[in-house]
ChimeraX commands (.cxc) that place a marker at each C-alpha (Angstrom):
marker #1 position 216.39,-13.61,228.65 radius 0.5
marker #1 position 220.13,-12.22,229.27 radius 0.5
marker #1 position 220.25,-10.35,226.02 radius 0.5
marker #1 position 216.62,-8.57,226.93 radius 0.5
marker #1 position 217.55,-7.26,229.82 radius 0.5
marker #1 position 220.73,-6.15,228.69 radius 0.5
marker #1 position 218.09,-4.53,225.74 radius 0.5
marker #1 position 216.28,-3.06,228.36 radius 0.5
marker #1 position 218.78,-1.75,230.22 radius 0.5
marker #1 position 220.77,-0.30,227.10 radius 0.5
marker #1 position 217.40,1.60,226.30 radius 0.5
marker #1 position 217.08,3.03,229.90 radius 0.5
marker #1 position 220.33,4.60,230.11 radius 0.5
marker #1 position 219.98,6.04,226.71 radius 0.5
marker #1 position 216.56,7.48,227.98 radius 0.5
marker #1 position 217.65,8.62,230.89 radius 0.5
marker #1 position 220.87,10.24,229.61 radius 0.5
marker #1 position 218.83,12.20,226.73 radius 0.5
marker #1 position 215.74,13.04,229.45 radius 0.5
marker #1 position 219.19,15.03,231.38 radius 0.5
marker #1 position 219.95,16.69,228.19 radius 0.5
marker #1 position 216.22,18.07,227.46 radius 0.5
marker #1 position 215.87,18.83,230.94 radius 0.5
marker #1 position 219.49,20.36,232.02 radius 0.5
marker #1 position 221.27,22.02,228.79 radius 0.5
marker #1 position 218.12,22.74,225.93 radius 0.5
marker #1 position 216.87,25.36,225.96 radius 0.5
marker #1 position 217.87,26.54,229.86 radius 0.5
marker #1 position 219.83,29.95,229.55 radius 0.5
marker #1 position 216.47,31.27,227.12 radius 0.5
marker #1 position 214.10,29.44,230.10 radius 0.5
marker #1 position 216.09,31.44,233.01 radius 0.5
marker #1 position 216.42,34.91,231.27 radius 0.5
marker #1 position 212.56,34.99,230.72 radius 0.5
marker #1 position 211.87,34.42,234.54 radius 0.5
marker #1 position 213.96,37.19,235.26 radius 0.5
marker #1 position 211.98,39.63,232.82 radius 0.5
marker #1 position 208.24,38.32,233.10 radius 0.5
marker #1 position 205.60,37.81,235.76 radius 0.5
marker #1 position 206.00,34.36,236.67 radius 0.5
marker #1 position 205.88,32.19,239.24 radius 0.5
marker #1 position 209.06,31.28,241.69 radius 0.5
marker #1 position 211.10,28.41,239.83 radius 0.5
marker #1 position 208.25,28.23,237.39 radius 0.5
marker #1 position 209.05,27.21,234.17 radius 0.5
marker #1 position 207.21,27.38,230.45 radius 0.5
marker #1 position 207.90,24.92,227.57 radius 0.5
marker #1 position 209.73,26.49,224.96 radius 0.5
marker #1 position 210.33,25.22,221.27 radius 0.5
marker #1 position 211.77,21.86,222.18 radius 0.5
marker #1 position 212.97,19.26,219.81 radius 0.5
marker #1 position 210.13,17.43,218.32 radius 0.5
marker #1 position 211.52,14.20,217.36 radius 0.5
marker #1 position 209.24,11.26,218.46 radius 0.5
marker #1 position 211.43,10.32,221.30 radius 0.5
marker #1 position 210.87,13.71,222.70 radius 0.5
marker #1 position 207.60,13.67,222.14 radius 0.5
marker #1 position 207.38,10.13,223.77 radius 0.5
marker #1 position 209.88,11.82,227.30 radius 0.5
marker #1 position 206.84,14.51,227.17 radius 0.5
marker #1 position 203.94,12.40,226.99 radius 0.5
marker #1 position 205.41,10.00,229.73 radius 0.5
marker #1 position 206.07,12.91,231.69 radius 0.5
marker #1 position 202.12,13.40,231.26 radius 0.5
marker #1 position 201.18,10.47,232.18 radius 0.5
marker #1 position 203.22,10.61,235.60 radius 0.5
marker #1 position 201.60,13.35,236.72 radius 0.5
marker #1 position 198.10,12.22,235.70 radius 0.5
marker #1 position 198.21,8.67,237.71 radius 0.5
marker #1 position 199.84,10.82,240.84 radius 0.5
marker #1 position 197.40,13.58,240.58 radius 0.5
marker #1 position 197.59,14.36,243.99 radius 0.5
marker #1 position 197.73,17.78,244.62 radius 0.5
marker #1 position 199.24,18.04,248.00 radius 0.5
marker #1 position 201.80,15.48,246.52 radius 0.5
marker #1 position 202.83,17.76,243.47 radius 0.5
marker #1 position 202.41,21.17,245.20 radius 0.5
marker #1 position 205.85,19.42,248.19 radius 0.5
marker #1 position 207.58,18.18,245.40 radius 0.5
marker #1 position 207.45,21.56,243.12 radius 0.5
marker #1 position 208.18,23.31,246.74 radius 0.5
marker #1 position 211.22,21.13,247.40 radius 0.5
marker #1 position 212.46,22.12,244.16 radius 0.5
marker #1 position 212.36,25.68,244.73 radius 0.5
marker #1 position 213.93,25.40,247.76 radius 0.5
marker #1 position 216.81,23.62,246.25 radius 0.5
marker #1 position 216.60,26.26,243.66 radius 0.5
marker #1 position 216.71,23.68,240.85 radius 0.5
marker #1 position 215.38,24.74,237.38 radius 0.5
marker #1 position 212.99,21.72,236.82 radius 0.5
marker #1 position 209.61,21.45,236.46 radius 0.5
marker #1 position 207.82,18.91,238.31 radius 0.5
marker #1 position 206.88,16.53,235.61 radius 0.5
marker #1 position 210.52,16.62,234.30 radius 0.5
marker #1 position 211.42,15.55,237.67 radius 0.5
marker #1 position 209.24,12.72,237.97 radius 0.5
marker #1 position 210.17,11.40,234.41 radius 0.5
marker #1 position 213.58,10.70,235.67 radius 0.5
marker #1 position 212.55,9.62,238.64 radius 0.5
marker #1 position 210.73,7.01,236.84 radius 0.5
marker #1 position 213.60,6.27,234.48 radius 0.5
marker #1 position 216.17,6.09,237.59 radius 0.5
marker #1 position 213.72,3.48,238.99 radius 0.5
marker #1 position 213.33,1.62,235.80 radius 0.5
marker #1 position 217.02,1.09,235.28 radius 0.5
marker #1 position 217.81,0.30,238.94 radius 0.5
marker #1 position 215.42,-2.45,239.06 radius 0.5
marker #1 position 216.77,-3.56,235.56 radius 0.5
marker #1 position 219.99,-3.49,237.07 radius 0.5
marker #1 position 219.09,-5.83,240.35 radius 0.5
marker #1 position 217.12,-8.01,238.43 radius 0.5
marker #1 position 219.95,-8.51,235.95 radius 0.5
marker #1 position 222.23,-9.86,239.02 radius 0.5
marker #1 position 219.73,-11.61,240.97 radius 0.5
marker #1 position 217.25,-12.84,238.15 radius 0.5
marker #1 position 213.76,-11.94,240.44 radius 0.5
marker #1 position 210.71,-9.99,239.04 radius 0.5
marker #1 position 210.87,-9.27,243.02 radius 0.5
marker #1 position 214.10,-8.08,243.29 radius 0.5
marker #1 position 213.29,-5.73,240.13 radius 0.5
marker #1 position 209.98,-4.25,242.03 radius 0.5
marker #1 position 212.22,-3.16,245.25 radius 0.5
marker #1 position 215.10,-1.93,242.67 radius 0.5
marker #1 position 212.52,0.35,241.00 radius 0.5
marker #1 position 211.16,2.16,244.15 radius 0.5
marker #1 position 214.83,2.44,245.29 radius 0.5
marker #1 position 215.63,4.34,241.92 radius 0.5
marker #1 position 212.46,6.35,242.15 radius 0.5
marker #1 position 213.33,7.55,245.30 radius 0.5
marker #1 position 217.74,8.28,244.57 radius 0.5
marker #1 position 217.12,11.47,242.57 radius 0.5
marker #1 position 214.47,13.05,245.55 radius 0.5
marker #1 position 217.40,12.05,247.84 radius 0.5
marker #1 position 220.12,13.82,245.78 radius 0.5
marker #1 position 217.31,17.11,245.75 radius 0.5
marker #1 position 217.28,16.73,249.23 radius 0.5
marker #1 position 221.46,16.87,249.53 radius 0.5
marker #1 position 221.02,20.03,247.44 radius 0.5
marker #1 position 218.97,21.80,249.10 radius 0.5
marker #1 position 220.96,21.48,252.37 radius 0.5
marker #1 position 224.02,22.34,250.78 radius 0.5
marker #1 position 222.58,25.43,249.12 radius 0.5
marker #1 position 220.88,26.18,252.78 radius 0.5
marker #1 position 224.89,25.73,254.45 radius 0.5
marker #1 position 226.21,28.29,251.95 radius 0.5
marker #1 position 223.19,31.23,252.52 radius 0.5
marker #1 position 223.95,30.48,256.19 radius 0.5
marker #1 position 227.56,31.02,255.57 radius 0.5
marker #1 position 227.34,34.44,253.02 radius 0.5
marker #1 position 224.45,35.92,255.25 radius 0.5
marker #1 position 227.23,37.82,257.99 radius 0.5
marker #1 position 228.95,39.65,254.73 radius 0.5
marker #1 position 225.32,40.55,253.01 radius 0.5
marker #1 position 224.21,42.10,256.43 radius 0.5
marker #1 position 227.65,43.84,256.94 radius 0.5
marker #1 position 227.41,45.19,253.11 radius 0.5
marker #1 position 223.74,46.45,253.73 radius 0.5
marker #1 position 224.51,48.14,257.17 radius 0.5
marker #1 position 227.59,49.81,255.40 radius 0.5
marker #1 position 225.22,50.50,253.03 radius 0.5
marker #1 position 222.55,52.52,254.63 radius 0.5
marker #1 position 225.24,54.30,256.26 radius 0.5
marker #1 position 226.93,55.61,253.68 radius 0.5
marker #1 position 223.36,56.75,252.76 radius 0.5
marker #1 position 221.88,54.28,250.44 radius 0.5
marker #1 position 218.31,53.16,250.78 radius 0.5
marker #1 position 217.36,49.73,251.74 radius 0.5
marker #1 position 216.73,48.76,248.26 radius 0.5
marker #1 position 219.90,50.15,246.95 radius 0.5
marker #1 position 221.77,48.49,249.69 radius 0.5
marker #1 position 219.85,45.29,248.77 radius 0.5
marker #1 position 220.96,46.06,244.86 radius 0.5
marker #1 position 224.86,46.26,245.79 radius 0.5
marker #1 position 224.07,43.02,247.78 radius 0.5
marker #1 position 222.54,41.05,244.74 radius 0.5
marker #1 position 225.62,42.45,242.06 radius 0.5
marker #1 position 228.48,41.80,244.54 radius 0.5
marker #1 position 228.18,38.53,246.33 radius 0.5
marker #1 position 228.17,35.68,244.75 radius 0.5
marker #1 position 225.30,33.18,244.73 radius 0.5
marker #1 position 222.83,31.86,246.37 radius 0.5
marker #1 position 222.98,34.69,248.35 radius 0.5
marker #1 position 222.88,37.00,245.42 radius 0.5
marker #1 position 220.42,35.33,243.88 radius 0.5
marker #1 position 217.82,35.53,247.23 radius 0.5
marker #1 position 218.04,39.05,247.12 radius 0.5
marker #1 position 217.67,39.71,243.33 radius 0.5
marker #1 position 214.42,38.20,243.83 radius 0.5
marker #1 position 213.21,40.11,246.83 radius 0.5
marker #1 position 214.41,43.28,244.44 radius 0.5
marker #1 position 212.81,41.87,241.78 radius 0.5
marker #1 position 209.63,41.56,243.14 radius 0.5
marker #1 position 209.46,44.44,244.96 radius 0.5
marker #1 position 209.90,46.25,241.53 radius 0.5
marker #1 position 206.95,44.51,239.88 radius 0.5
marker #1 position 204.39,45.38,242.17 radius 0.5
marker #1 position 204.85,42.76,245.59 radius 0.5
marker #1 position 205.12,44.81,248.97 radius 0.5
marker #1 position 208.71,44.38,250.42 radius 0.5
marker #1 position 207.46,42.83,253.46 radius 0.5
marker #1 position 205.88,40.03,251.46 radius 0.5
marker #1 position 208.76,39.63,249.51 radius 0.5
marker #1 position 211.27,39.42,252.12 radius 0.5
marker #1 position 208.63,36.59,253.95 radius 0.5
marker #1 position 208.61,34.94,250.64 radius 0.5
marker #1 position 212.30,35.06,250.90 radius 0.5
marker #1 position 212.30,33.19,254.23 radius 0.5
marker #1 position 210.08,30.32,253.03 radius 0.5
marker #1 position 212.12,29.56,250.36 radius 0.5
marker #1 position 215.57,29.48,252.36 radius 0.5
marker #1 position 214.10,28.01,255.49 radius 0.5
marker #1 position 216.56,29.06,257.10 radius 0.5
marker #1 position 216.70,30.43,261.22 radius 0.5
marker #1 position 218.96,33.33,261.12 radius 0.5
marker #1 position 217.08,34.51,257.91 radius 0.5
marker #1 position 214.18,34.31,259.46 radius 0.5
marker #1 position 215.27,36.45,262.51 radius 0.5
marker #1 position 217.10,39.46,259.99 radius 0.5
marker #1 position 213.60,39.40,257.79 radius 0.5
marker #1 position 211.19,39.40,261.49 radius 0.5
marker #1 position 213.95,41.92,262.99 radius 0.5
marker #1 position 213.90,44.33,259.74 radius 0.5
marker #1 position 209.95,44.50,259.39 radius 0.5
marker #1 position 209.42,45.36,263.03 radius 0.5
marker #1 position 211.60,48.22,262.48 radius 0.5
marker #1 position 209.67,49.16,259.49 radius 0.5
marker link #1:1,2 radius 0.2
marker link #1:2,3 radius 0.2
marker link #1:3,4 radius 0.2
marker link #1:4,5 radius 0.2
marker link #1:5,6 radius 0.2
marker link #1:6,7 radius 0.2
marker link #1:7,8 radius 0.2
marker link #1:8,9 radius 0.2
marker link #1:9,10 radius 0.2
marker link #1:10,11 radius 0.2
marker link #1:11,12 radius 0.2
marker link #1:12,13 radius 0.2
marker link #1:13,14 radius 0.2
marker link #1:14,15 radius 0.2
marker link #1:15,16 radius 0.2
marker link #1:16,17 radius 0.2
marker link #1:17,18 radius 0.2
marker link #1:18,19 radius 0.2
marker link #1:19,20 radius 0.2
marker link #1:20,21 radius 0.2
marker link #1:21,22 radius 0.2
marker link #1:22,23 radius 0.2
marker link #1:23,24 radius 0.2
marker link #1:24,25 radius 0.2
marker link #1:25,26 radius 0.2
marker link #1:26,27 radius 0.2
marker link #1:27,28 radius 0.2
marker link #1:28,29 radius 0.2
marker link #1:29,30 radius 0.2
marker link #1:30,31 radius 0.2
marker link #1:31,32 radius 0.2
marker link #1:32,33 radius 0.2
marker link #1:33,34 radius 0.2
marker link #1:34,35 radius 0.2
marker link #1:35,36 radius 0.2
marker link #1:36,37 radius 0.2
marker link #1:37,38 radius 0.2
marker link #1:38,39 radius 0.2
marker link #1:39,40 radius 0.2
marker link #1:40,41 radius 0.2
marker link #1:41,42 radius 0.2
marker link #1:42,43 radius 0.2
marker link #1:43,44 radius 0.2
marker link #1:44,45 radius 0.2
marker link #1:45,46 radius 0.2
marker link #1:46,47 radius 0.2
marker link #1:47,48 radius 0.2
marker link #1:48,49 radius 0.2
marker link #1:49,50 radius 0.2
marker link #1:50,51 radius 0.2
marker link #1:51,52 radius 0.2
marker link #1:52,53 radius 0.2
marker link #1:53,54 radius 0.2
marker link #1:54,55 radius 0.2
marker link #1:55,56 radius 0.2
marker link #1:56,57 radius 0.2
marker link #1:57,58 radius 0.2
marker link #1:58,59 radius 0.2
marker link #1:59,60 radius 0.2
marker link #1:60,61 radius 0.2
marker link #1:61,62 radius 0.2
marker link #1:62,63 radius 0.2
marker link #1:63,64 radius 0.2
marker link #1:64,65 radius 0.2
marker link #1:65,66 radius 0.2
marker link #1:66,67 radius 0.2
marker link #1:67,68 radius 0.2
marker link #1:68,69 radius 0.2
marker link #1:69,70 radius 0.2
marker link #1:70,71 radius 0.2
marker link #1:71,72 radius 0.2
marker link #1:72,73 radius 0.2
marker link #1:73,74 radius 0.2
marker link #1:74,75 radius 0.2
marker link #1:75,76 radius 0.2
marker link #1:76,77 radius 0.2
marker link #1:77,78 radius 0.2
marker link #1:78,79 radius 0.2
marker link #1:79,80 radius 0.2
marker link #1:80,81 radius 0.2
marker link #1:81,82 radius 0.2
marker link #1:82,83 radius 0.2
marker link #1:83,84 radius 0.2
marker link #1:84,85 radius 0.2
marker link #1:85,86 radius 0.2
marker link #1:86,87 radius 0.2
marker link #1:87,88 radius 0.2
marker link #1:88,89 radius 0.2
marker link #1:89,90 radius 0.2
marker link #1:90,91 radius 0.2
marker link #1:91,92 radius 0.2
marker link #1:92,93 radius 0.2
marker link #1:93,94 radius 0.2
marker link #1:94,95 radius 0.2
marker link #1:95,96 radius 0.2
marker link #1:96,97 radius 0.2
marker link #1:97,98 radius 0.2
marker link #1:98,99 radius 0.2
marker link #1:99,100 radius 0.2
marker link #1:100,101 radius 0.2
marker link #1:101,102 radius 0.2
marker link #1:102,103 radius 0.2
marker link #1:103,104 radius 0.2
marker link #1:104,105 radius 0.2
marker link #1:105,106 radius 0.2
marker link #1:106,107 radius 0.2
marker link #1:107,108 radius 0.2
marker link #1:108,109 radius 0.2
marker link #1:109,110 radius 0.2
marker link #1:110,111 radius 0.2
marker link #1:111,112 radius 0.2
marker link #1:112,113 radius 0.2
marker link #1:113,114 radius 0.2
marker link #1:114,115 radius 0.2
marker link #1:115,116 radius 0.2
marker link #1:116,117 radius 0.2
marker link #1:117,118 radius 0.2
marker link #1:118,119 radius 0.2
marker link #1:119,120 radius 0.2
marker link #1:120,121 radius 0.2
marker link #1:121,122 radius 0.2
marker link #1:122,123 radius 0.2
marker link #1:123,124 radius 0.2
marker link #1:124,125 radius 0.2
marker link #1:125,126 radius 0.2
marker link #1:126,127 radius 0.2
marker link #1:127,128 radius 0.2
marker link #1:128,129 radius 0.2
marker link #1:129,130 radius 0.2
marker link #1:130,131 radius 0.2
marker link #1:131,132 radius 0.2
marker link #1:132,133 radius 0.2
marker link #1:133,134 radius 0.2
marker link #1:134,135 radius 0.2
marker link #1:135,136 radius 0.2
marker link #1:136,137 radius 0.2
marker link #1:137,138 radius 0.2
marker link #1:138,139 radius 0.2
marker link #1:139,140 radius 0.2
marker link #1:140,141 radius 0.2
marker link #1:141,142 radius 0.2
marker link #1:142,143 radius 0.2
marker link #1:143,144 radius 0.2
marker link #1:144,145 radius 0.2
marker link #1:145,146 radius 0.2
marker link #1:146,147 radius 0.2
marker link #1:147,148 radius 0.2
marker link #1:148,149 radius 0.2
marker link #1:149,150 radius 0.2
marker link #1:150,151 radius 0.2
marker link #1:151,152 radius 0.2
marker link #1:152,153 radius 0.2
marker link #1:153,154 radius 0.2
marker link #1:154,155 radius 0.2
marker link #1:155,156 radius 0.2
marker link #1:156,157 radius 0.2
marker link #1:157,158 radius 0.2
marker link #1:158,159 radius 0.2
marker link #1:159,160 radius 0.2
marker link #1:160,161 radius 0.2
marker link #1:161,162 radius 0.2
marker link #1:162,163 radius 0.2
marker link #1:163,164 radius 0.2
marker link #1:164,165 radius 0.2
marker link #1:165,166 radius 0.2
marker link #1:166,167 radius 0.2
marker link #1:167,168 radius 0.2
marker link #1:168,169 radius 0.2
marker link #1:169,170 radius 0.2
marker link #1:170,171 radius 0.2
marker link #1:171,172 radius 0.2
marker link #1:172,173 radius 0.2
marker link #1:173,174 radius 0.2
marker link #1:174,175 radius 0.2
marker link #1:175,176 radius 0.2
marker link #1:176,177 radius 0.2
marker link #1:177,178 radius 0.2
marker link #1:178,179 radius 0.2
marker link #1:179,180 radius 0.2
marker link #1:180,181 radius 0.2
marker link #1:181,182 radius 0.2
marker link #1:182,183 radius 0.2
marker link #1:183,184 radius 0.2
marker link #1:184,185 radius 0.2
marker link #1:185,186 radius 0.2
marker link #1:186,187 radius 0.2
marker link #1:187,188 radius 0.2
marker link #1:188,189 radius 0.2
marker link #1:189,190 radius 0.2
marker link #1:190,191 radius 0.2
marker link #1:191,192 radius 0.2
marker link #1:192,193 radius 0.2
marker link #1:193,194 radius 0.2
marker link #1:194,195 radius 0.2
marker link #1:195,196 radius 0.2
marker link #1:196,197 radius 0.2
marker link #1:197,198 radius 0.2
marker link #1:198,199 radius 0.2
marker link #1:199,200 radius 0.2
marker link #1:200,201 radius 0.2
marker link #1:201,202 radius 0.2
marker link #1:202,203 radius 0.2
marker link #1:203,204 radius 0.2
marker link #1:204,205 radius 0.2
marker link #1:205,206 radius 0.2
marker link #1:206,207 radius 0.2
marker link #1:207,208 radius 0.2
marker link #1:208,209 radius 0.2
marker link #1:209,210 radius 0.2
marker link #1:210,211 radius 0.2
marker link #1:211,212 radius 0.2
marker link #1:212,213 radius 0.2
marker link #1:213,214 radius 0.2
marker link #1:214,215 radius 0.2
marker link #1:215,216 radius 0.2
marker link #1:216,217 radius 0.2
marker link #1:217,218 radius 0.2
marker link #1:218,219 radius 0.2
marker link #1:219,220 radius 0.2
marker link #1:220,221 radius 0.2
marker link #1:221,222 radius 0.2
marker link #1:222,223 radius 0.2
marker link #1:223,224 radius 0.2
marker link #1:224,225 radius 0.2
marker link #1:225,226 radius 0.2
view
């Protein structure tokens, strides 16, 4: 019994380490430069040519088969918000596969030290739940530092306008000089303002991604006056 959980556990971690490499390093920089050039969705992201060895295949179909047993659309549609919020490059199904595998070694884990099919059932729903947690940490962190870089965007866009840039240009200088997440808020507002979106909408869209107060009052603030 000892040396099949230690199995067990042995294959989680190796699962769960190689799940973080698929999701995290392959493939990512080629993922991130074709949201910046096509018409996708916000934090959407495509499958690309990904390893096909038959444990990836297996991460992918498990991945699946997560999302088909919690089909629940209001369900998926506040986790794939949360991670755009925390502006993590994941897709949903990604997430819940290591969700699942967090849960799966946890309870592996506590049932290795207390020996209870109990104890491994409460383990498993306290590892399914540690990685929404940790999106939860960053997304207020990443909320704390747009709060923080907001005063300097504002100051460079009302230096801006008066040195006799437009609002767009003044939004460009914004997006190539600060450093992210600010930056990266307002490359999207500029980006999709270019392909088509109204800059109204855009800067809205902007405000429920950051969910953020004094965002919310510079976006109401500026449309008013336009």
């Amino acid at each position: 019994m000892q040396e099949m959980v230690l199995l067990l556990a042995f294959v989680s971690v190796v699962l769960l380490i190689y799940c973080f490499y698929l999701v995290i390093f392959s493939k990512r920089l080629s993922m991130t430069e074709r949201l910046e050039k096509n018409l996708y969705e916000e934090y959407e992201l495509e499958e690309m040519n990904r390893d096909k060895s038959p444990l990836s295949f297996k991460i992918t179909n498990l991945n699946q088969l997560l999302t088909k047993l919690i089909s629940h659309k209001e369900f998926l549609g506040k986790k794939k918000n949360k991670l755009a919020k925390a502006a993590v490059l994941m897709k949903v199904e990604e997430f819940l596969g290591i969700s699942f595998l967090s849960g799966v070694l946890f309870g592996i884990i506590l049932s290795y030290l207390i020996s209870s099919w109990i104890v491994f059932v409460i383990g498993f729903f306290i590892g399914f739940k540690l990685p929404d947690l940790a999106l939860d940490h960053i997304k207020r962190n990443r909320g704390k530092k747009l709060n923080h870089q907001l005063p300097e965007a504002l100051n460079m866009i009302s230096n801006g306008i008066r040195a006799g840039y437009s609002f767009t240009q003044a939004m460009t200088a914004v997006s190539k000089e600060l450093p992210p997440p600010i930056s990266d808020e307002f490359r999207k507002v500029i980006r999709d303002n270019v392909l088509g979106k109204p800059m109204e909408a855009a800067l809205l869209q902007m405000t429920e991604r950051t969910e953020d107060e004094d965002i919310d009052m510079f976006v109401t603030a500026l449309i008013i006056q336009r």
